[in-house]
N, C-alpha and C positions, 0 to 999 in steps of 0.2 A: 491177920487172915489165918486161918484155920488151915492145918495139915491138907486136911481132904480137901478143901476147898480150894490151895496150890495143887495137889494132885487133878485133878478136876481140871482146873487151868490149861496145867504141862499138857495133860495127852490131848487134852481136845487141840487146844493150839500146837500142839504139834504136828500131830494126824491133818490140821487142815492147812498149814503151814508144805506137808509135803502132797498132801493131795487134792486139796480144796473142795470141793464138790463130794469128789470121790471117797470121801472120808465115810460121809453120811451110812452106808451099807456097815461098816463097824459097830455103830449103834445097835443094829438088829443081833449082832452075836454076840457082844456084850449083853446085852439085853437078858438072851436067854441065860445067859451065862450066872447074872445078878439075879434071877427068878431060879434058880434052880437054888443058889447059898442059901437066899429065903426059904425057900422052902425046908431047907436043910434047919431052917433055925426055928420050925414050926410055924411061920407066916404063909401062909398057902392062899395062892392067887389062884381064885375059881371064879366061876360064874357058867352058869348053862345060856343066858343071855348078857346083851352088853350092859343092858342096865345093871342086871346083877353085878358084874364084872365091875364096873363103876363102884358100886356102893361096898363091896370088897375090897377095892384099890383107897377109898375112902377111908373106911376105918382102918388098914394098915397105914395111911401116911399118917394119921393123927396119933394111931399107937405107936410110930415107933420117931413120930416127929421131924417127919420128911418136908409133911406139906400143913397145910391145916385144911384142905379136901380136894377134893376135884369134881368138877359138874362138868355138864353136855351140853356143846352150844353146836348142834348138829344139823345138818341143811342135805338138800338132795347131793346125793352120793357122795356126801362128801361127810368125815367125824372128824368132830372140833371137841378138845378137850380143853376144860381151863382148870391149869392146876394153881390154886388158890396158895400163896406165900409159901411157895417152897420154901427148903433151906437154904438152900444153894442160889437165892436169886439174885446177892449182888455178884456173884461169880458171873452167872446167865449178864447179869446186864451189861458186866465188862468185857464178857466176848463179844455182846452181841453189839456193843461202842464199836468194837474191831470188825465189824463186818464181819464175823465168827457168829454160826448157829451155833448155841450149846446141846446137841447131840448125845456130849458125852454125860451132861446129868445124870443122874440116878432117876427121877422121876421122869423123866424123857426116855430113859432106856427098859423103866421097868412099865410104861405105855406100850412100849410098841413090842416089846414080848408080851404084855399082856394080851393082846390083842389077836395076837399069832396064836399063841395057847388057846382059844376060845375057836379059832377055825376062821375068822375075820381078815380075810384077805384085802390088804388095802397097800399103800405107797405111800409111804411120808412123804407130805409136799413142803411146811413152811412148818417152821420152830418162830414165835413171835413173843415177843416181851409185854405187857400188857400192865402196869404198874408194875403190882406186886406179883403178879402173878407171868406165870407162860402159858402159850394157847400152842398145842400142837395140833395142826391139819394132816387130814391124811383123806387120801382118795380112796374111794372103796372100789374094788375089780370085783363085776358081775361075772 
């Protein structure tokens, strides 16, 4: 197992080990947190719409080897993302054996600040394993 990938492990299971549920809100200020270093290292998460935003989030996970993409599987008021073979997915799948959403991903955290950044007010409802891939649901607030 890979350094980051025990890193990864620890806090998520931990975080949800003391708070279970309540964990999930750390994702969104890590998030931001992990989109700002980015940006810092000239990766810049734009988009003036979500498609855009999508096809941005895209060629960053294939350049720097997060994911190999992400697409839209989107329904009324509700965005479905699938992020196609992360790196991180047998970590994800051994949380999510644990009844653990992995939350604390990178490509999960750098979703739900992208989202925020663009004005896209929504709630994370379900983190889902999907083979190789994770599909994150989020509610959209009109």
């Amino acid at each position: 197992m890979k350094i980051d990938h025990i890193v990864i492990y620890a806090l998520t299971k931990g975080a949800w080990d003391l708070l279970e549920n309540g964990a999930l809100p750390i994702a969104a200020t890590a998030g931001k947190e992990l989109l700002a270093l980015m940006e810092q290292e000239g990766l810049k998460v734009e988009g003036e719409s979500y498609e855009q935003l999508l096809q941005n989030l895209n060629d960053i996970y294939q350049k720097v080897g997060l994911a190999e993409g992400v697409e839209s599987l989107n329904g009324d008021d509700i965005l479905k993302l699938k992020i196609n073979k992360p790196y991180d997915i047998n970590i994800m799948k051994q949380l999510d054996a644990e009844g653990i959403k992995p939350y604390m991903s990178p490509v999960v955290l750098i979703e739900i600040a992208a989202l925020r950044k663009i004005g896209t007010k929504s709630i994370l409802k379900d983190i889902e394993i999907d083979g190789d891939s994770v599909v994150i649901t989020f509610k959209v607030i009109h």
